[in-house]
matplotlib code that plots the C-alpha trace (Angstrom):
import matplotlib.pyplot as plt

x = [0.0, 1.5, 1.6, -1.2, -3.4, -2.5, -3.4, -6.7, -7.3, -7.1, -9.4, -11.7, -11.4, -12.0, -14.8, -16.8, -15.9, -17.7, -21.2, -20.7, -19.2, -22.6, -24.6, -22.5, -23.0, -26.7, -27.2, -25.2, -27.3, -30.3, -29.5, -27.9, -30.9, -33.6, -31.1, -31.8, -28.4, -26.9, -24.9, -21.3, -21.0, -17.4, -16.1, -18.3, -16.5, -13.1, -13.2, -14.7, -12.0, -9.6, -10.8, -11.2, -7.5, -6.4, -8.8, -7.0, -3.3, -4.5, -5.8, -2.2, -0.3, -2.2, -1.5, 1.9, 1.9, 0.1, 2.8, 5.5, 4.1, 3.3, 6.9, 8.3, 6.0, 6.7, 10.8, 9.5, 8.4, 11.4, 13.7, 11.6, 11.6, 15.5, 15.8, 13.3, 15.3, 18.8, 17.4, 15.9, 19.6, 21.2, 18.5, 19.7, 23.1, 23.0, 20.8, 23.8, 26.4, 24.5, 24.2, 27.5, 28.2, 26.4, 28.0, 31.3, 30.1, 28.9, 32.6, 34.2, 32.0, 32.7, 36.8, 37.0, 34.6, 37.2, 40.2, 38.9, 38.3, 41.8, 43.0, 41.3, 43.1, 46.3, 45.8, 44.5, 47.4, 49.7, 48.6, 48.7, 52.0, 53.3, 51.5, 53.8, 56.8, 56.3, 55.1, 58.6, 60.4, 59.0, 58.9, 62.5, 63.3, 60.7, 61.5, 60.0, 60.5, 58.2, 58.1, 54.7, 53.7, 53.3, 53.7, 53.6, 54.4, 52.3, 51.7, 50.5, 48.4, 48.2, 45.5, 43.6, 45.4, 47.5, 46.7, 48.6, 50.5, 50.1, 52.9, 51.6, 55.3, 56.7, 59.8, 60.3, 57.7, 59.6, 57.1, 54.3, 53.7, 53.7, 50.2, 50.2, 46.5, 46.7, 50.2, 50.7, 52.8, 51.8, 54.7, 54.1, 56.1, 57.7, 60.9, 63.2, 61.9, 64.2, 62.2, 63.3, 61.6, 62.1, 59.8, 60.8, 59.0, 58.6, 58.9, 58.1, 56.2, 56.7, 57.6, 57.0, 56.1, 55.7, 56.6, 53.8, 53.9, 49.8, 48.5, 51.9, 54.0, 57.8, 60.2, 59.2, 61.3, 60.5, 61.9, 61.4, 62.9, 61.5, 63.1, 63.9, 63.1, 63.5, 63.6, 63.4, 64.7, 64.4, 65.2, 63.9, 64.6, 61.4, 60.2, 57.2, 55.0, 53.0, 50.0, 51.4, 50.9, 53.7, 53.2, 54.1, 51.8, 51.9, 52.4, 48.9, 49.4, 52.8, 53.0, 55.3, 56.1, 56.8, 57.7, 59.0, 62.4, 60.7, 61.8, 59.5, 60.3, 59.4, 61.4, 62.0, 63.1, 63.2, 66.6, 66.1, 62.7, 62.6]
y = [0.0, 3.5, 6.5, 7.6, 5.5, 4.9, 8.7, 8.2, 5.3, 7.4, 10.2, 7.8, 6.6, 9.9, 10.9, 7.8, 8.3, 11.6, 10.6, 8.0, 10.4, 12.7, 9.5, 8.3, 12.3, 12.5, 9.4, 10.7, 13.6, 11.8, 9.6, 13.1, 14.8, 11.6, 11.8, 15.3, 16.6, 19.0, 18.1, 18.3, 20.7, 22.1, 18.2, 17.3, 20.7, 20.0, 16.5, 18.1, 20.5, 17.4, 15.9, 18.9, 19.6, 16.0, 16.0, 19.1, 17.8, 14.6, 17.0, 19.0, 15.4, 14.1, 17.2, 16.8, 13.6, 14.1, 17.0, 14.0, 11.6, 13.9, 14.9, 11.2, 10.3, 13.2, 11.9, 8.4, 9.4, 11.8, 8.7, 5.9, 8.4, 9.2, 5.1, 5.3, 7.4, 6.2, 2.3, 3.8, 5.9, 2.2, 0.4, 3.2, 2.9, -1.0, -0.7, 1.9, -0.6, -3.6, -1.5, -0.9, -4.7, -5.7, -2.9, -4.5, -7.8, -7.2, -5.2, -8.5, -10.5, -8.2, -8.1, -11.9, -12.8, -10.2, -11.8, -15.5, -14.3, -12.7, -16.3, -18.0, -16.0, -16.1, -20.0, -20.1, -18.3, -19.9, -23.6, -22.0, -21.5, -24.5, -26.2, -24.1, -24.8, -28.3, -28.4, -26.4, -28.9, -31.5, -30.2, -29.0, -31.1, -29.5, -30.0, -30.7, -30.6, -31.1, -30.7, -29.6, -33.0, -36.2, -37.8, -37.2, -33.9, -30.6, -26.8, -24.8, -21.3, -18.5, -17.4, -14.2, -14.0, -14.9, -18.5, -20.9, -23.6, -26.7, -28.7, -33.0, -34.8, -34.6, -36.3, -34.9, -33.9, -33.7, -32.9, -33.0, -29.2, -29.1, -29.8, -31.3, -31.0, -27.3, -26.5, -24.5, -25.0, -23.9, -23.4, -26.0, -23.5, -19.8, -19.5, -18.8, -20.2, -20.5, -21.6, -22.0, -22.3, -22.5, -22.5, -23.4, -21.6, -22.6, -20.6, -16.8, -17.2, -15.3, -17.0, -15.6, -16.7, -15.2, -16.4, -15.4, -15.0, -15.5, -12.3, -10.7, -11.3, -11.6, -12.4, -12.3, -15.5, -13.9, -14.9, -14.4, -14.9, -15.3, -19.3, -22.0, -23.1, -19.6, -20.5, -18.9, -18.9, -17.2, -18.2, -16.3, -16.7, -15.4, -15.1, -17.7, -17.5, -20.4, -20.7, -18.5, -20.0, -20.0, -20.5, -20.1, -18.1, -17.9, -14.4, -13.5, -14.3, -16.6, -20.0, -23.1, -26.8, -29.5, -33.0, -36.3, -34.5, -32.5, -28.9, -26.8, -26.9, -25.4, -26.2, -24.8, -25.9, -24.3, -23.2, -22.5, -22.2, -18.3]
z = [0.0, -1.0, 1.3, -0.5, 0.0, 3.6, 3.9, 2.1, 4.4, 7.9, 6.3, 5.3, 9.2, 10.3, 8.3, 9.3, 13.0, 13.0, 12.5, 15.0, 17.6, 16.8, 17.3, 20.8, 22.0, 21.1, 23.1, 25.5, 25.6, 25.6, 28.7, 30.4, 29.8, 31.4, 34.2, 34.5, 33.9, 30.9, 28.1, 27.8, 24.4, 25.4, 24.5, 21.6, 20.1, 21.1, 19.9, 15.9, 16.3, 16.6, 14.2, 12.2, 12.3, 11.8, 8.7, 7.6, 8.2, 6.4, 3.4, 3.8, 3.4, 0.8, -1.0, -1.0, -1.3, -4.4, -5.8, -4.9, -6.7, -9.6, -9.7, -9.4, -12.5, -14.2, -13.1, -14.2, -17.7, -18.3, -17.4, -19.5, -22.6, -22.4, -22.2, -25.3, -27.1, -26.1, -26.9, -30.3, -30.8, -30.2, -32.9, -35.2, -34.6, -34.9, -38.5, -39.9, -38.9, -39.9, -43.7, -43.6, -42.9, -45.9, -47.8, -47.3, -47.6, -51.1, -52.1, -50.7, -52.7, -56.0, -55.3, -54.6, -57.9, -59.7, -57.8, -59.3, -62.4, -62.5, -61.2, -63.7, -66.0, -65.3, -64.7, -68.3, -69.3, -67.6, -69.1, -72.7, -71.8, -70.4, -73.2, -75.7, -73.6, -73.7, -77.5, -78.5, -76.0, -78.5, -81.7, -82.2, -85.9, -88.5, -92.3, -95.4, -99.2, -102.0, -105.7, -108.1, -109.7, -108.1, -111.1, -115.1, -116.4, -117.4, -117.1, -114.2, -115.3, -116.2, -113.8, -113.6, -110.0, -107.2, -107.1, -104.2, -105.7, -104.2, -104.3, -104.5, -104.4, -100.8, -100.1, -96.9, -94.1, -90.9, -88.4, -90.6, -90.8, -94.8, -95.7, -99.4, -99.8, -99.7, -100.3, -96.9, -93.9, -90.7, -88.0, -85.1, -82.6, -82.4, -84.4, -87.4, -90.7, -93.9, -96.8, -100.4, -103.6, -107.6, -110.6, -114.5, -116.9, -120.8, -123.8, -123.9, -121.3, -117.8, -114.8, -111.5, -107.7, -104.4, -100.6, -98.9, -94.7, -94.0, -96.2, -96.3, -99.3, -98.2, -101.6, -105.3, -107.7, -111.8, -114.6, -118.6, -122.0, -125.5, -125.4, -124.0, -120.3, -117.9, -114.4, -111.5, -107.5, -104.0, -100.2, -97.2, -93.5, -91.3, -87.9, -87.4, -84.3, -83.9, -86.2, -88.8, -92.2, -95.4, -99.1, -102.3, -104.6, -108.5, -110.3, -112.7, -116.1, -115.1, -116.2, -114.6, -115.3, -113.8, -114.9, -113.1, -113.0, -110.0, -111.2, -109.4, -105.8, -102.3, -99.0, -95.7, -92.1, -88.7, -87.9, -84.1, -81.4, -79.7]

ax = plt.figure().add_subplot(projection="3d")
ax.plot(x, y, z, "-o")
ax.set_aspect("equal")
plt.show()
């Protein structure tokens, strides 16, 4: 029970105890008067000025009481809505960090998918590598030599252009990087080519090939004269890198032959890996 209510509680006391304290005297006064005696007045009032001043201390403490417990709710509610605002502050604070976690949680996540990808990468490139290490560890003999006609004998051209010659009779094909279906080689690993090639011409007729590198023509082999069988000859050492392709290329309006005597030829080796 609070003080309160304990106060509450004595002036409820009090004002119940003054009607019976009227009722005790006017019996009192009833019996005093049968007896033939006078009432006692002077202590019925000093007993309702008693009470009269105990009911007004009683109002006085509630009073205060009431003032002290306004300002201990008021303290109360001042206290509960700093906590409010501090625990709010904190739920705040808590969300901005929790943000910034998943902030750097998602750069992490970006700079490790970059990082792999980087990996992966360099791993890639590091196997292409190794694979060409290992492929110029192994292919360090490459040679070949091959003439026009496989067999019989006969004219090649005149063509309207450039036309690759493909050269059928292969003696040699070391490494097998002369293809004799198309007439190209294709280096098997980075290096120094030489190649070599001749054509015979016949008659007044001109005579004339190129060494091509891919789409880049390297030497020109011409020849010409009104009789007889002009021929014509060129060597060329070049820088390969793997892949690149080499051939031999007839001049526009030229015209070669070949017989079983294997004039018209095309050769080339690698001379050393880089």
């Amino acid at each position: 029970m609070t003080v309160i209510q304990q106060v509450s509680v004595d002036r409820m006391k009090i004002i119940m105890f003054l009607p019976l304290l009227l009722l005790v005297c006017s019996f009192s006064a009833d019996e005093t008067e049968t007896a033939g005696q006078q009432p006692c007045p002077q202590d019925i009032h000093a007993v309702l000025r008693e009470l009269t001043a105990s009911l007004a201390v009683q109002n006085e403490r509630i009073t205060v009481l009431q003032r002290e417990n306004q300002v201990l709710s008021n303290q109360g509610a001042i206290e509960q809505q700093t906590e409010i605002d501090q625990l709010k502050l904190q739920s705040k604070e808590l969300e901005a960090k929790l943000e910034s976690q998943k902030t750097e949680m998602n750069q992490l996540k970006q700079l490790s998918e970059e990082q792999a990808g980087k990996l992966k990468t360099e791993l890639q490139n590091q196997r292409t590598e190794a694979n060409q290490m290992k492929q110029q560890q192994h292919v360090t003999q490459v040679a070949f030599s091959a003439s026009l006609l496989e067999q019989g004998y006969g004219d090649t051209g005149p063509f309207n252009g450039r036309t690759t010659l493909i050269f059928k009779h292969v003696v040699t094909n070391i490494g097998n990087a002369y293809n004799p279906y198309t007439g190209i080689f294709t280096a098997p690993v980075r290096g120094a080519y030489h190649f070599d090639w001749k054509v015979l011409g016949r008659d007044s007729t001109h005579t004339g090939a190129y060494l091509f590198r891919n789409e880049e023509k390297i030497f020109f082999a011409y020849e010409t004269q009104s009789t007889g069988w002009p021929s014509a000859s060129n060597g060329a050492s070049v820088l390969l890198e793997v892949g690149d392709q080499v051939s031999v290329r007839l001049w526009a309006g030229s015209r070669i032959y070949d017989n079983t005597e294997h004039h018209t030829t095309f050769s080339g080796h690698l001379i050393f890996t880089m």
